[in-house]
C-alpha positions as CSV (number, residue, x, y, z in Angstrom):
1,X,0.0,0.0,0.0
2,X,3.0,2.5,0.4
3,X,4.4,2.4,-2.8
4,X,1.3,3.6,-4.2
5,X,0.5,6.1,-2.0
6,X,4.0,7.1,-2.9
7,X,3.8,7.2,-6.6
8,X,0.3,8.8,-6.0
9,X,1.3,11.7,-4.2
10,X,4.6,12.4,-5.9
11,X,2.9,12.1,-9.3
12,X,0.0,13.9,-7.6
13,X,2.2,17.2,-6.2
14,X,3.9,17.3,-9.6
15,X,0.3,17.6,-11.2
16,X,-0.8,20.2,-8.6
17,X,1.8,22.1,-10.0
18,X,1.3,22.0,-13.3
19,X,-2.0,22.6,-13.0
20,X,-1.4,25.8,-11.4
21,X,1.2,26.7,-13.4
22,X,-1.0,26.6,-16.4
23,X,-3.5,28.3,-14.9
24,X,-1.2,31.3,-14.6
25,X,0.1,31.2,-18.0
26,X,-3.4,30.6,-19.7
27,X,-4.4,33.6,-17.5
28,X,-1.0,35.7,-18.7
29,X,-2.0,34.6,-22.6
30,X,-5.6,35.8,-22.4
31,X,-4.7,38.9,-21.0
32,X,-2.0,39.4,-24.1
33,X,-4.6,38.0,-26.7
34,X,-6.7,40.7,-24.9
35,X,-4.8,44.1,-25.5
36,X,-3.4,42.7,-28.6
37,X,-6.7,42.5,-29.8
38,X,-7.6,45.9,-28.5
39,X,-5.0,47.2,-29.7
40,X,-5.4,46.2,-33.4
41,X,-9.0,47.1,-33.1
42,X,-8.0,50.6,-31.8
43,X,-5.8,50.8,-35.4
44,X,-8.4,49.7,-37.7
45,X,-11.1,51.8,-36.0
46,X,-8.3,54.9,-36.7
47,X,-7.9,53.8,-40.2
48,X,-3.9,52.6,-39.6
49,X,-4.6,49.5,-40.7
50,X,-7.5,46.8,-42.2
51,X,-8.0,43.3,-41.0
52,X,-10.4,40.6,-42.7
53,X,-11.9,38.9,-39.8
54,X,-13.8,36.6,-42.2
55,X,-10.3,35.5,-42.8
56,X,-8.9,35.5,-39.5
57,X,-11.9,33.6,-38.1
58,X,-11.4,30.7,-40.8
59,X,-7.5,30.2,-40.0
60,X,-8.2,29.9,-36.2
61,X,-10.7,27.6,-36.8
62,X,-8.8,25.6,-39.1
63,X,-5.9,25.6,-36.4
64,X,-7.9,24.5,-33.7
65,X,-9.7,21.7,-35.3
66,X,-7.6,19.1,-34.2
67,X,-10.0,16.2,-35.3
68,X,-10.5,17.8,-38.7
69,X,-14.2,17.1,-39.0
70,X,-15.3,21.2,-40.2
71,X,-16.1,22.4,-36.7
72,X,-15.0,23.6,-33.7
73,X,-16.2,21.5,-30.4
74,X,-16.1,19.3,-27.4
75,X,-14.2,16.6,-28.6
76,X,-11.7,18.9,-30.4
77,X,-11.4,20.2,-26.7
78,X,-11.1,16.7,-25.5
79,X,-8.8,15.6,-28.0
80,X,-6.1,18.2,-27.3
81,X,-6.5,17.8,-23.6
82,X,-5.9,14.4,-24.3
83,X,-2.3,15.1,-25.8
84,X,-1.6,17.9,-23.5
85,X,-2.1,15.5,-20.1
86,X,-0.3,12.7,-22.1
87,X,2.6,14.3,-22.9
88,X,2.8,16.0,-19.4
89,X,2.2,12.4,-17.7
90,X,4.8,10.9,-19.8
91,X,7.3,8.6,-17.5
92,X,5.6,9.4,-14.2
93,X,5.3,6.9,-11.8
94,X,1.2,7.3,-11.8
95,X,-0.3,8.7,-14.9
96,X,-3.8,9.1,-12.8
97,X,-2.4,10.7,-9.6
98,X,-0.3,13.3,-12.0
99,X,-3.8,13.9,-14.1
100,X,-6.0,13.9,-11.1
101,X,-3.0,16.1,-9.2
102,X,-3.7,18.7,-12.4
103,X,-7.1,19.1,-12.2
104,X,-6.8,19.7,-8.6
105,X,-3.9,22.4,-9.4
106,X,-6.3,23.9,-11.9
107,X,-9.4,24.3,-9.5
108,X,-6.8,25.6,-6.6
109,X,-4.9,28.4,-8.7
């Protein structure tokens, strides 16, 4: 029983982390996406500049259609959470505690 409580909480702690870690950073990245886009807005209202959305829209959705079926949605979500959590979990001694230690991270941050 104490080797998996062990690997549980070491995988566990090392998934807390992460998860808050990436809490931080997403939070970081939306508020750069945010005054970038605020920014570029405040140039095309000005006249500096001229965006096509229409186009900007389609590239973005192409990017994050990781399944490639035409639309954005839940298992496009689920899909690249899968790979994120794999590739994060990779070579820890419990792939569940580091995955349930994330999503703990990510509520707690």
């Amino acid at each position: 029983m104490l080797p998996i409580l062990k690997n549980l909480g070491f995988s566990g702690i090392c998934g807390a982390a992460s998860g808050v870690a990436f809490k931080a950073v997403g939070r970081a990245c939306a508020v750069a996406v945010g005054c970038v886009f605020i920014l570029i807005q405040g140039l095309a209202y000005a006249g500096y500049i001229q965006l096509d959305w229409t186009r900007v829209h389609a590239d973005v959705m192409r990017t994050c259609d990781v399944n490639h079926d035409g639309r954005l949605d839940a298992s496009d979500l689920k899909a690249a959470l899968t790979s994120f959590l794999a590739v994060l979990s990779e070579g820890v001694p419990s792939a569940g505690g580091f995955c349930a230690g994330f999503i703990f991270g990510l509520h707690m941050g």
